[in-house]
Backbone and ligand atoms as CSV (ligand in chain L), in Angstrom:
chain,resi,resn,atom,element,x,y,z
A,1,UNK,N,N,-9.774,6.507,-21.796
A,1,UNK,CA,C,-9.117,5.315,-21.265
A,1,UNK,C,C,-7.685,5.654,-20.868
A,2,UNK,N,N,-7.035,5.090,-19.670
A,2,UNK,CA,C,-5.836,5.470,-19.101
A,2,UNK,C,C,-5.010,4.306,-19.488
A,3,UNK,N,N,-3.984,4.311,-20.225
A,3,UNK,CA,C,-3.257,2.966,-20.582
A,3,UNK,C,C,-2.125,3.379,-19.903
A,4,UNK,N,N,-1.899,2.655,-18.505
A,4,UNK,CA,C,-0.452,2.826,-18.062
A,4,UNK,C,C,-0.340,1.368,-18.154
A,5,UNK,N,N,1.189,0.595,-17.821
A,5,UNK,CA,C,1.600,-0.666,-17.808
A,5,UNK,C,C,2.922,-0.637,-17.763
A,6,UNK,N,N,3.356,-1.203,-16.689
A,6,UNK,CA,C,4.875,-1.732,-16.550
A,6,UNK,C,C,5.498,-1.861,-17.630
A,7,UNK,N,N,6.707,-1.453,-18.018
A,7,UNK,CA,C,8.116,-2.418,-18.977
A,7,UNK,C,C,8.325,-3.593,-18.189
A,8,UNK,N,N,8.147,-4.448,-19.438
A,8,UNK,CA,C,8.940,-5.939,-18.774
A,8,UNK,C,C,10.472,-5.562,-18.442
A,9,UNK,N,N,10.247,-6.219,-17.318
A,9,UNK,CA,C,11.717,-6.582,-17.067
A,9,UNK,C,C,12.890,-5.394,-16.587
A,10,UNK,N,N,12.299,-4.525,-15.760
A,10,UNK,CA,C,12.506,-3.286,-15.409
A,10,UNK,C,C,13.149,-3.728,-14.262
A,11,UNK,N,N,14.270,-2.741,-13.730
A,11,UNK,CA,C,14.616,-2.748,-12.241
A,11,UNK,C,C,14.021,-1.948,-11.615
A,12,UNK,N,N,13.657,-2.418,-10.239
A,12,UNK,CA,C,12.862,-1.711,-9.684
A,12,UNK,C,C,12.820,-0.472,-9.406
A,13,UNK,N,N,13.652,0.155,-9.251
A,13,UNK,CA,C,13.816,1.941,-9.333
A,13,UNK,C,C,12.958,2.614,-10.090
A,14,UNK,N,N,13.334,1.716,-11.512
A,14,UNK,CA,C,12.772,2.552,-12.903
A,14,UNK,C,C,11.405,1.994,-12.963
A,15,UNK,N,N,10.970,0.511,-11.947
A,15,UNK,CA,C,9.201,0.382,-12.097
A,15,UNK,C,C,8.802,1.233,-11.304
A,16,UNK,N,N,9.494,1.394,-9.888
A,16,UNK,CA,C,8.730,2.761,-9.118
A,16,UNK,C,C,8.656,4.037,-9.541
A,17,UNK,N,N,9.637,4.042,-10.665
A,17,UNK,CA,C,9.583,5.466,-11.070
A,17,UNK,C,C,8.001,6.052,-11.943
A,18,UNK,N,N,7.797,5.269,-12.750
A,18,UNK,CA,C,7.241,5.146,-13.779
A,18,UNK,C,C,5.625,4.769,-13.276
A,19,UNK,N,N,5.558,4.142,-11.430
A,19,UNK,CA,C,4.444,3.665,-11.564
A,19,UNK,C,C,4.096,5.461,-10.540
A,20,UNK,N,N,5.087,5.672,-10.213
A,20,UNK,CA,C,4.613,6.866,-9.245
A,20,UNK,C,C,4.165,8.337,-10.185
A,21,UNK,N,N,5.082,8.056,-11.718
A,21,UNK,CA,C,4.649,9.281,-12.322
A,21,UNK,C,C,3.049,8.778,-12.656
A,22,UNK,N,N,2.700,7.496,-12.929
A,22,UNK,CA,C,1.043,7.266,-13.700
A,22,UNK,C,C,0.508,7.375,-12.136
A,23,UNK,N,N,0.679,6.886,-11.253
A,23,UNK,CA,C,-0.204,7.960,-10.328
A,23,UNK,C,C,-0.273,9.292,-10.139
A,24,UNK,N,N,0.782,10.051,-10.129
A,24,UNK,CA,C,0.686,11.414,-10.222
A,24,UNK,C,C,-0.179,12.205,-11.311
A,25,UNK,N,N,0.099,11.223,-12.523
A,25,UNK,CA,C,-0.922,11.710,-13.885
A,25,UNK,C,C,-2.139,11.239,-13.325
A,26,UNK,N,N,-2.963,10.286,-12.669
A,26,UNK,CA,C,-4.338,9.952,-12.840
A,26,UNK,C,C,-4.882,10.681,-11.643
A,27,UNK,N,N,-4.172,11.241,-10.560
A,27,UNK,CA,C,-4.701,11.534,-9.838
A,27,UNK,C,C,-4.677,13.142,-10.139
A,28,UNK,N,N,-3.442,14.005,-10.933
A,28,UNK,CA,C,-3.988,15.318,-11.113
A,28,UNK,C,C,-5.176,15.944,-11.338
A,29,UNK,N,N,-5.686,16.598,-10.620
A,29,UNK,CA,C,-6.429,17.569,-10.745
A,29,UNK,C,C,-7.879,16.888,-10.174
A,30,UNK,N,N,-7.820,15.783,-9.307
A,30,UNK,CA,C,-8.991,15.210,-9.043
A,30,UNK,C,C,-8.680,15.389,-7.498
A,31,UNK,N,N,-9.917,16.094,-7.094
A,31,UNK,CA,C,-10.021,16.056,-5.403
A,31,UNK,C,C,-10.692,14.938,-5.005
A,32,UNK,N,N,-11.209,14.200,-5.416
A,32,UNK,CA,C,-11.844,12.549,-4.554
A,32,UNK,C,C,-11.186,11.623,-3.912
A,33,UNK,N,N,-10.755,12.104,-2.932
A,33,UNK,CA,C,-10.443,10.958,-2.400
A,33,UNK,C,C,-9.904,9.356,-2.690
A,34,UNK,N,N,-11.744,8.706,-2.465
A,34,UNK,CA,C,-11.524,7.405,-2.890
A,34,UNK,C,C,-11.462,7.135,-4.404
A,35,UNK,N,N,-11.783,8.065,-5.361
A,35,UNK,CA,C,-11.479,8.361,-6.924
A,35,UNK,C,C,-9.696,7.719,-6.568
A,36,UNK,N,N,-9.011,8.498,-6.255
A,36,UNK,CA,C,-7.837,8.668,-5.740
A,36,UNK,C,C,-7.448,7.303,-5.525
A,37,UNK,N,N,-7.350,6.867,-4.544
A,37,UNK,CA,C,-7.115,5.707,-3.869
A,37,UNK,C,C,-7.263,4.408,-4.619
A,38,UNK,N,N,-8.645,4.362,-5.281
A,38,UNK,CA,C,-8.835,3.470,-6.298
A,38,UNK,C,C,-7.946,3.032,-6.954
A,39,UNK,N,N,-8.103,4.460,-8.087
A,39,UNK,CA,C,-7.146,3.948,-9.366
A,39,UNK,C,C,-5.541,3.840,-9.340
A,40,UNK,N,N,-4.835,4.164,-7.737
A,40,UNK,CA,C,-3.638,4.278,-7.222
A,40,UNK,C,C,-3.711,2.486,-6.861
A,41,UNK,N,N,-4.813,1.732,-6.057
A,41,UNK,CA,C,-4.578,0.414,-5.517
A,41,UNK,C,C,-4.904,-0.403,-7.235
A,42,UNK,N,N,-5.404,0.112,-8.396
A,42,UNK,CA,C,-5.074,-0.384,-9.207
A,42,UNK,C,C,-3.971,-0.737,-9.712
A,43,UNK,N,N,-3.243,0.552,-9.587
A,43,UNK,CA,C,-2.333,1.106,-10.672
A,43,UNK,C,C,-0.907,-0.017,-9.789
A,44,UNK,N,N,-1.376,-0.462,-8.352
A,44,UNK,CA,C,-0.219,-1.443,-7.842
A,44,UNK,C,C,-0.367,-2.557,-8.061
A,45,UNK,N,N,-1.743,-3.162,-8.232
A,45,UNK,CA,C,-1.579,-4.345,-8.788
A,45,UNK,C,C,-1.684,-4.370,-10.178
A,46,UNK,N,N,-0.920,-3.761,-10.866
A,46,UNK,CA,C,-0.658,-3.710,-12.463
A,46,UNK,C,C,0.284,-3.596,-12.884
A,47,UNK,N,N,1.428,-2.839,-11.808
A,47,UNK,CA,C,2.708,-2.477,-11.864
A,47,UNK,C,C,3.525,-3.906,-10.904
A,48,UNK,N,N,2.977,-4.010,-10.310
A,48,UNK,CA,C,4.026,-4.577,-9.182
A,48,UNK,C,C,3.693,-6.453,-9.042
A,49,UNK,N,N,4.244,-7.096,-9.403
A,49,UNK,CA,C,4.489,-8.490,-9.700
A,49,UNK,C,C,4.056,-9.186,-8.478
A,50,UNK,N,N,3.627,-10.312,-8.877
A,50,UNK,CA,C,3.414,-11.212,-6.995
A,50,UNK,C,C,2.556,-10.764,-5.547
A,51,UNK,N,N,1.618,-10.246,-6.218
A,51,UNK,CA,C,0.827,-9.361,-5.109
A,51,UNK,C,C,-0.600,-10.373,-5.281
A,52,UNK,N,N,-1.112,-10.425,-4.049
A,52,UNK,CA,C,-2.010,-11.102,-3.875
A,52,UNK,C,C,-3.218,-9.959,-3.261
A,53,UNK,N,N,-2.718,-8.723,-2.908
A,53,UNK,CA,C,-3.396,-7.856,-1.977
A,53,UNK,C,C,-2.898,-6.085,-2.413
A,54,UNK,N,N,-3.337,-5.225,-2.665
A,54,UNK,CA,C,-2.742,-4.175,-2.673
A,54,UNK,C,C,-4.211,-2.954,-2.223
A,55,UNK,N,N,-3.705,-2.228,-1.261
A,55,UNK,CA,C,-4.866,-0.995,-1.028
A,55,UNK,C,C,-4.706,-0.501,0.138
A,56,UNK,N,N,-5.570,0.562,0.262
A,56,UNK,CA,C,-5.310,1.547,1.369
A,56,UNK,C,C,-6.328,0.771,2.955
A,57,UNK,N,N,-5.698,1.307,3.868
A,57,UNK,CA,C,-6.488,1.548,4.915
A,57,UNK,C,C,-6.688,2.721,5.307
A,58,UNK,N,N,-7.815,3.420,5.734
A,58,UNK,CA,C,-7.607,5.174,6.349
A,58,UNK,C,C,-7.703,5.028,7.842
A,59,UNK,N,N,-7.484,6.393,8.196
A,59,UNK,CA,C,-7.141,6.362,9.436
A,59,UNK,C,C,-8.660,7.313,9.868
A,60,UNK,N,N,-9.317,6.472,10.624
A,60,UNK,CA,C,-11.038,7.354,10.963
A,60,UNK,C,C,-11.415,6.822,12.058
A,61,UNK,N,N,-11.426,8.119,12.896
A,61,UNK,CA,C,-11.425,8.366,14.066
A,61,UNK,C,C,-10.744,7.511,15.562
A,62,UNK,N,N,-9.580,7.795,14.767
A,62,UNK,CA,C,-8.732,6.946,15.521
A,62,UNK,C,C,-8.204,4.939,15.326
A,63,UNK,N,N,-9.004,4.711,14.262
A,63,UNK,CA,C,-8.619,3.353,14.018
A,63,UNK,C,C,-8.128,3.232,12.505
A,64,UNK,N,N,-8.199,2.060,12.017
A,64,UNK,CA,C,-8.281,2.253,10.474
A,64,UNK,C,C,-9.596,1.246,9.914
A,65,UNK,N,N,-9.567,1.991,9.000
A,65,UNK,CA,C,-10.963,1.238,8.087
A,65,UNK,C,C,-10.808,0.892,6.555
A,66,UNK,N,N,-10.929,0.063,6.132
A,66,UNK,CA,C,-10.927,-0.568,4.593
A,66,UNK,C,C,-10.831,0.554,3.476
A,67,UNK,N,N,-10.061,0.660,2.960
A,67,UNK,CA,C,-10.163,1.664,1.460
A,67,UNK,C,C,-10.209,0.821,0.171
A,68,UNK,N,N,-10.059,1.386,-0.371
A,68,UNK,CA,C,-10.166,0.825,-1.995
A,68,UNK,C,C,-8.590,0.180,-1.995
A,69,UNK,N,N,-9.017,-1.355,-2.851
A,69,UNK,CA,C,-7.971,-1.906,-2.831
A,69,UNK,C,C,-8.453,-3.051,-4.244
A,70,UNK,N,N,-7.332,-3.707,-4.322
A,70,UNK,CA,C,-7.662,-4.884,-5.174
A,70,UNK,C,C,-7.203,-6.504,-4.568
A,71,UNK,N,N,-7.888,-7.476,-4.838
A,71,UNK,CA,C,-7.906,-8.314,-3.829
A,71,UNK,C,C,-8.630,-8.824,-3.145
A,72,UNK,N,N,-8.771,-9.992,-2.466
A,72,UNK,CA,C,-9.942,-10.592,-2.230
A,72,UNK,C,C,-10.350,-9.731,-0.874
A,73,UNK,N,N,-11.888,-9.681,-0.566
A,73,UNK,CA,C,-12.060,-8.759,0.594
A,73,UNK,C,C,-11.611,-9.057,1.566
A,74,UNK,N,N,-11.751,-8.265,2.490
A,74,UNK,CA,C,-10.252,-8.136,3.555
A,74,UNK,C,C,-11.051,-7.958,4.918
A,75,UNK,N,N,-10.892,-7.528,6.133
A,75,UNK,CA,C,-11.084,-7.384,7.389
A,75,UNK,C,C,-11.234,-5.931,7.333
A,76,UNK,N,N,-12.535,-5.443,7.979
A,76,UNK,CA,C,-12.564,-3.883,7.724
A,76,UNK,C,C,-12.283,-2.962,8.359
A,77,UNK,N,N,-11.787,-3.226,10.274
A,77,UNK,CA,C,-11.760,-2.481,10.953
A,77,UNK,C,C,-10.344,-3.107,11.565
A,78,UNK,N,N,-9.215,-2.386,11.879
A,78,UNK,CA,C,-8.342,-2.861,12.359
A,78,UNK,C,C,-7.716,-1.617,13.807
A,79,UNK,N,N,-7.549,-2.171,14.429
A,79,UNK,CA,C,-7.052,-1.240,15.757
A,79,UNK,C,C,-5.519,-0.682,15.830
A,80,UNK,N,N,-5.649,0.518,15.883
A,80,UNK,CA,C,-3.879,0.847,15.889
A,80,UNK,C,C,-3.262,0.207,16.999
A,81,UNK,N,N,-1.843,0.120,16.173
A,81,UNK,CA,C,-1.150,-1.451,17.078
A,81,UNK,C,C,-1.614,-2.611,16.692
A,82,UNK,N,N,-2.609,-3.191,16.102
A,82,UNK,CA,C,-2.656,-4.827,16.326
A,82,UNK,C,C,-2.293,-4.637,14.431
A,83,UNK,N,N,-1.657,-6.459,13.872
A,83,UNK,CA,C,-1.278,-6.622,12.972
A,83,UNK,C,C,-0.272,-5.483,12.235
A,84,UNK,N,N,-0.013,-5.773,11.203
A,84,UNK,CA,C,0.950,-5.006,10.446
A,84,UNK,C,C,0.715,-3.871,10.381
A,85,UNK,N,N,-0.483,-3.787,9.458
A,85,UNK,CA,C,-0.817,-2.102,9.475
A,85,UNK,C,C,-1.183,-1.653,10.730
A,86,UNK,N,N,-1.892,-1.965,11.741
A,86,UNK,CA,C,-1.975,-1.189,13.046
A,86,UNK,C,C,-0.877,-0.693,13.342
A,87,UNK,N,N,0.333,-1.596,13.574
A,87,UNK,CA,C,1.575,-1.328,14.063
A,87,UNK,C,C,2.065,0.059,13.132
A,88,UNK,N,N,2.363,-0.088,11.899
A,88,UNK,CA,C,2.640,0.946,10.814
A,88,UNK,C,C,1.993,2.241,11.366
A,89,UNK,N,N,0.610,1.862,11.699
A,89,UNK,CA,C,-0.060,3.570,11.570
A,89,UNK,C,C,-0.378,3.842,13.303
A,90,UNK,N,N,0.581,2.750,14.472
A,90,UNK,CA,C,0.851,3.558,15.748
A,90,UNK,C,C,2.086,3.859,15.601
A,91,UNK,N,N,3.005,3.166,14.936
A,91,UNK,CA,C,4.637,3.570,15.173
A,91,UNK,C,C,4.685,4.875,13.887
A,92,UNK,N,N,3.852,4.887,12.943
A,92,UNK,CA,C,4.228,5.893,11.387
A,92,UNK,C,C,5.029,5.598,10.797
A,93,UNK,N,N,5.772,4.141,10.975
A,93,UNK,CA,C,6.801,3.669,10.539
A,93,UNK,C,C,6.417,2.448,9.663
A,94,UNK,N,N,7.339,2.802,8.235
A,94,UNK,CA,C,7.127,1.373,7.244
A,94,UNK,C,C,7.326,0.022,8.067
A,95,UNK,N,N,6.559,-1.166,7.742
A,95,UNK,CA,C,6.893,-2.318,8.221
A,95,UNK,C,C,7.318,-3.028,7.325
A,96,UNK,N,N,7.838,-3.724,7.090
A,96,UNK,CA,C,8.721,-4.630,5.873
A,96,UNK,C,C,8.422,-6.145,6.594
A,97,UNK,N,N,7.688,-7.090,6.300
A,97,UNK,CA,C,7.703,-8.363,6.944
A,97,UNK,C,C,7.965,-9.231,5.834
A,98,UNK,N,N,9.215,-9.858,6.077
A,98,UNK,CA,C,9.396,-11.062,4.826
A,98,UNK,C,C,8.429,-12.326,5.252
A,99,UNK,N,N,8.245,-12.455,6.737
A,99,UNK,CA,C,7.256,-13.904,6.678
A,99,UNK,C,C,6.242,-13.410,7.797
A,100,UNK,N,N,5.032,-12.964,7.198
A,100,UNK,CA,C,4.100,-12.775,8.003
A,100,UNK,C,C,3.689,-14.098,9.497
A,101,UNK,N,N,3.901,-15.175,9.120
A,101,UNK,CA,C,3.601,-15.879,9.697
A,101,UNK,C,C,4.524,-16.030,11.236
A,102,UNK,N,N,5.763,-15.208,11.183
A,102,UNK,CA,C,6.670,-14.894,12.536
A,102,UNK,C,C,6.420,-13.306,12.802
A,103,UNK,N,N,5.631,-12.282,12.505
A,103,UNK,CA,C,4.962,-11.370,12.902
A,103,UNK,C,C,3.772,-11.516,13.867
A,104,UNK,N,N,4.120,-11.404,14.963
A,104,UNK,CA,C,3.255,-11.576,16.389
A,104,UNK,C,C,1.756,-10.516,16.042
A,105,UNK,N,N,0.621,-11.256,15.781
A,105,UNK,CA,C,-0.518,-10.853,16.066
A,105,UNK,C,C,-0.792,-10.291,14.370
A,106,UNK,N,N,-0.170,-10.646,13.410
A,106,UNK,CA,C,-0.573,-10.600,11.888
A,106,UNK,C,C,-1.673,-10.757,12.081
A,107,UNK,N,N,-2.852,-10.378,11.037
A,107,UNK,CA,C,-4.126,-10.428,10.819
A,107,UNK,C,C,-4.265,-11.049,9.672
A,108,UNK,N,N,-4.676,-12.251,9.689
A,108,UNK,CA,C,-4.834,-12.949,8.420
A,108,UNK,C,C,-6.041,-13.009,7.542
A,109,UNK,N,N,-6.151,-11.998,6.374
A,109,UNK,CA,C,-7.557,-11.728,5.748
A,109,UNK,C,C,-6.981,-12.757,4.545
A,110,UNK,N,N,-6.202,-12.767,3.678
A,110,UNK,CA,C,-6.309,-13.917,3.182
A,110,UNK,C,C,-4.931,-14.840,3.598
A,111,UNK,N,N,-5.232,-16.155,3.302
A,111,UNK,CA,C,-4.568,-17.254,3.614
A,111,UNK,C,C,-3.398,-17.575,2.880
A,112,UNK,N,N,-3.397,-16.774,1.923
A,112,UNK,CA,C,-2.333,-17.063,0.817
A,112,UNK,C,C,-1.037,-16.293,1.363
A,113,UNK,N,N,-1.459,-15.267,1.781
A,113,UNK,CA,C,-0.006,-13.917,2.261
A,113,UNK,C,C,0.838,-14.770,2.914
A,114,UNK,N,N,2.549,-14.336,2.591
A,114,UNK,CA,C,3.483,-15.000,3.340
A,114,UNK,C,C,3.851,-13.615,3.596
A,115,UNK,N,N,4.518,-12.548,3.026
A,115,UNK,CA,C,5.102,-11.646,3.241
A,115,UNK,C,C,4.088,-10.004,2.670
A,116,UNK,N,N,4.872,-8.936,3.555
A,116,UNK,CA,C,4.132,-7.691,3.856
A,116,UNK,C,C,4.726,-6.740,3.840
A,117,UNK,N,N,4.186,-5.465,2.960
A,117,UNK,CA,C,4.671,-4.131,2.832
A,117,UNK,C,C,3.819,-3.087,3.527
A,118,UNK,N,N,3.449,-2.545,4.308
A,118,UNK,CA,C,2.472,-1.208,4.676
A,118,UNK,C,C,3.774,-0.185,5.139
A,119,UNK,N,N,2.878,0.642,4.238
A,119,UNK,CA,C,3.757,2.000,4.482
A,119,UNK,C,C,2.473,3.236,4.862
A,120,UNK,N,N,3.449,3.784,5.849
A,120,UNK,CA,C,2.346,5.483,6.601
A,120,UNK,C,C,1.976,6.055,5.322
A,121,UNK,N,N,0.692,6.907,5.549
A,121,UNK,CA,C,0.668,8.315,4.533
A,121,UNK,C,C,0.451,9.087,5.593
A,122,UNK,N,N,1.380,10.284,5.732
A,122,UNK,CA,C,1.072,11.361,6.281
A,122,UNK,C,C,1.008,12.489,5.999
A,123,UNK,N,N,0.150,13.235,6.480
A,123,UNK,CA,C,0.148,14.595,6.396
A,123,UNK,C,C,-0.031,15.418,7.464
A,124,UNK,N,N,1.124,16.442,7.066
A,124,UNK,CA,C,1.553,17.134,8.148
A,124,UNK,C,C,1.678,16.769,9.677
A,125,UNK,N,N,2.398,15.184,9.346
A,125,UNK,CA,C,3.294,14.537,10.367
A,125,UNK,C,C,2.211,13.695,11.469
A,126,UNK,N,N,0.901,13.431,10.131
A,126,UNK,CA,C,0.023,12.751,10.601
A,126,UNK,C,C,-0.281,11.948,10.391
A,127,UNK,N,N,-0.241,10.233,10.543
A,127,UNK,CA,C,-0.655,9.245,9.934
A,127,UNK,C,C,-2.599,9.469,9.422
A,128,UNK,N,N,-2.684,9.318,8.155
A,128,UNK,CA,C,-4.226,9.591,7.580
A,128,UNK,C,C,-4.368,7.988,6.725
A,129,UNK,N,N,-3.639,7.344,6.519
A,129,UNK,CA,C,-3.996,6.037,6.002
A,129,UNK,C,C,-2.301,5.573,6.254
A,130,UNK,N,N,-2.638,3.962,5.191
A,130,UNK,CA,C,-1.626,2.998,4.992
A,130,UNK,C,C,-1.769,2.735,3.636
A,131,UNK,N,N,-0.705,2.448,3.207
A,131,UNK,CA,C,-0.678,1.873,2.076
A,131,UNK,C,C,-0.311,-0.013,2.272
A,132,UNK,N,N,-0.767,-0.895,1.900
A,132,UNK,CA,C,-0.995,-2.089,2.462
A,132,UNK,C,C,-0.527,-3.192,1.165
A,133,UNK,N,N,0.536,-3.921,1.112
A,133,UNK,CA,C,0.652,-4.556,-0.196
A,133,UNK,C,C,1.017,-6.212,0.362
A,134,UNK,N,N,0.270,-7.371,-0.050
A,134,UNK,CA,C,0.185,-8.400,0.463
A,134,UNK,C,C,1.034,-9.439,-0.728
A,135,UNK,N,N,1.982,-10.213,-0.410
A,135,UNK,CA,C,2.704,-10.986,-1.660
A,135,UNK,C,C,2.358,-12.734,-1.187
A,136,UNK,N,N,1.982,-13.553,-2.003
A,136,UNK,CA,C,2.227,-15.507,-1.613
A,136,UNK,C,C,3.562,-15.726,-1.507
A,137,UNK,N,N,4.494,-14.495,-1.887
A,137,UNK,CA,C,5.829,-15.303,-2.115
A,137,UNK,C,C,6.728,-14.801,-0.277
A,138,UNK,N,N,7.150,-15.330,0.118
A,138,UNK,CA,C,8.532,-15.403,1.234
A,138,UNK,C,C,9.135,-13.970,1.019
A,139,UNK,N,N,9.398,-13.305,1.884
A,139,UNK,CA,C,10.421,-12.441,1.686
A,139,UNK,C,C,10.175,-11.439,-0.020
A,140,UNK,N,N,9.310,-11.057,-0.677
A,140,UNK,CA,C,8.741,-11.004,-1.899
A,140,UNK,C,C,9.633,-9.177,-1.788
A,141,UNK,N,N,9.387,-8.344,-0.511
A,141,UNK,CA,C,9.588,-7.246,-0.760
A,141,UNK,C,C,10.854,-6.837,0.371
A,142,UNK,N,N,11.663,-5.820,-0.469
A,142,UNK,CA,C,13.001,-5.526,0.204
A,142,UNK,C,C,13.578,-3.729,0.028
A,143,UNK,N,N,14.035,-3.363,0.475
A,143,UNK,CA,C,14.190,-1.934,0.881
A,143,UNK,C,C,13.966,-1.343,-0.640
A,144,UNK,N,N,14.265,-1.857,-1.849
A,144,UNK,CA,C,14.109,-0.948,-2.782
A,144,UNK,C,C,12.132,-0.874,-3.126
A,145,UNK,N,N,11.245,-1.953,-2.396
A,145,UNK,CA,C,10.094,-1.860,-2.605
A,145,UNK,C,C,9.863,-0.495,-1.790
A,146,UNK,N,N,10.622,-0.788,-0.205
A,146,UNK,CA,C,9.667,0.242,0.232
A,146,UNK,C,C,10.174,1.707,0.409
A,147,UNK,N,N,11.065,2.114,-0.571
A,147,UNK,CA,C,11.779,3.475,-0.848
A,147,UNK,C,C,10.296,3.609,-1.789
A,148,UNK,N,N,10.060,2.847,-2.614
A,148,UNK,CA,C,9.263,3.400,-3.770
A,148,UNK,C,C,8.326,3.730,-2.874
A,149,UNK,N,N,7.481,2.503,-2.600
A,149,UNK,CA,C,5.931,3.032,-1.902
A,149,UNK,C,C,6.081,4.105,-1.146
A,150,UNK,N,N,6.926,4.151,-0.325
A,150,UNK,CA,C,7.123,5.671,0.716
A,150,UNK,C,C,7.124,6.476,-0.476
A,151,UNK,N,N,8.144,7.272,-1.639
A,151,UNK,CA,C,7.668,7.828,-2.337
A,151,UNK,C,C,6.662,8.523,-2.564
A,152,UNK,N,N,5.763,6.930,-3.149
A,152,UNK,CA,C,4.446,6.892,-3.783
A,152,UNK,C,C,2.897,7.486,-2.441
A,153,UNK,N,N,3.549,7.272,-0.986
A,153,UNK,CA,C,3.174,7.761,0.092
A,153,UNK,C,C,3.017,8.683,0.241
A,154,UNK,N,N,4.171,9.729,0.267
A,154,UNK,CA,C,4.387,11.206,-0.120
A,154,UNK,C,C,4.166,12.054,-0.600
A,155,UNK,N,N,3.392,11.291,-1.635
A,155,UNK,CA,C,2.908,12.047,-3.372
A,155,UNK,C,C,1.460,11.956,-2.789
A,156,UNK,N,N,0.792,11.050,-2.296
A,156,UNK,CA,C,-0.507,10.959,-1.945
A,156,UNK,C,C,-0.556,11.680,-1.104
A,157,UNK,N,N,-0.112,12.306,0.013
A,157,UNK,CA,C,-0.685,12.807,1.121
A,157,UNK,C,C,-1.347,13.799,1.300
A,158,UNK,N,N,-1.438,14.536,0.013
A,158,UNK,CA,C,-2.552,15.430,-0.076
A,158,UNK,C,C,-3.634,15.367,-1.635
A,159,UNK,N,N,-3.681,14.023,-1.487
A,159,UNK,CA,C,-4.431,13.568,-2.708
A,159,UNK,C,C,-5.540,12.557,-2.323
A,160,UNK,N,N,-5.245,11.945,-1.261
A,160,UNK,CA,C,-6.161,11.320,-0.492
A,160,UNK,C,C,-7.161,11.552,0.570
L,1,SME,N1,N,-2.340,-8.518,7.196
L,1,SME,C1,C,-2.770,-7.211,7.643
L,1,SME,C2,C,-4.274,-7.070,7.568
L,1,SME,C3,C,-4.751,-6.490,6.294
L,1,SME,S1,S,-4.777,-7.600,5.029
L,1,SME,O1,O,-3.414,-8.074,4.773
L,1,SME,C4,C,-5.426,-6.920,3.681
L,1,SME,C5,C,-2.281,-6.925,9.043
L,1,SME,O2,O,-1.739,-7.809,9.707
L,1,SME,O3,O,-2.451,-5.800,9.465
């Protein structure tokens, strides 16, 4: 059994710190992929407060497609460029949306999301997925969220 779990009441530095080392521990020494991915879209909705949505999209054969996530099911095929993560994995660039609902062409898989984190994973300067984190709250995530996830991006890119 893997017992990781947030400190209450942590600043966020020290929750990203702490959630990026228990991914680094669960994913050592395991080549699977979606093994991988899994217990990483766990390990965010366990660590990270106010999430309604957390998980990967991959990048296959040119579009993206559903990965392991936690959260109610989602939309499985999304086109690079359209919605958040499309945009993320044509530009390779984090998107930070405090109100999804003034993001032109958002994809709404659930109804609850106000605000949005997707961050690139690349390897070797290649977008290969997204990391995708959905909040009910306004404005929920702000540059110190997405220093971490990029991080936590970085660390995956040859783990996924
Ligand atoms: N809102 C995303 C779609 C994925 S769901 O949030 C899980 C988007 O606009 O790309």
């Amino acid at each position: 059994m893997f017992q990781f779990a947030p400190v209450a009441g942590q600043p966020k530095p020290a929750l990203y710190r702490d959630l990026v080392e228990a991914a680094l521990s669960i994913t050592a020494d395991e080549p699977d992929a979606v093994a991988n991915m899994a217990n990483c879209a766990a390990l965010l909705a366990e660590f990270l407060p106010a999430l309604n949505w957390a998980g990967f999209y991959r990048m296959v054969d040119g579009g993206l497609v559903l990965g392991p996530f936690a959260g109610k099911p989602a939309c499985i095929r999304i086109a690079l460029g359209r919605g958040v993560c499309g945009t993320a994995a044509a530009l390779g660039e984090t998107q930070l949306v405090p109100d999804v609902h003034a993001f032109p062409g958002h994809i709404a898989c659930d109804a609850a999301s106000r605000s949005e984190l997707v961050v690139p994973v690349k390897r070797s300067g290649a977008v290969i997925a997204v990391i995708d984190l959905d909040s009910p709250l306004l404005a929920r995530f702000d540059a110190e969220d997405a220093t971490g996830i990029e991080t936590l991006a970085a660390m995956l890119a040859d783990r996924i």
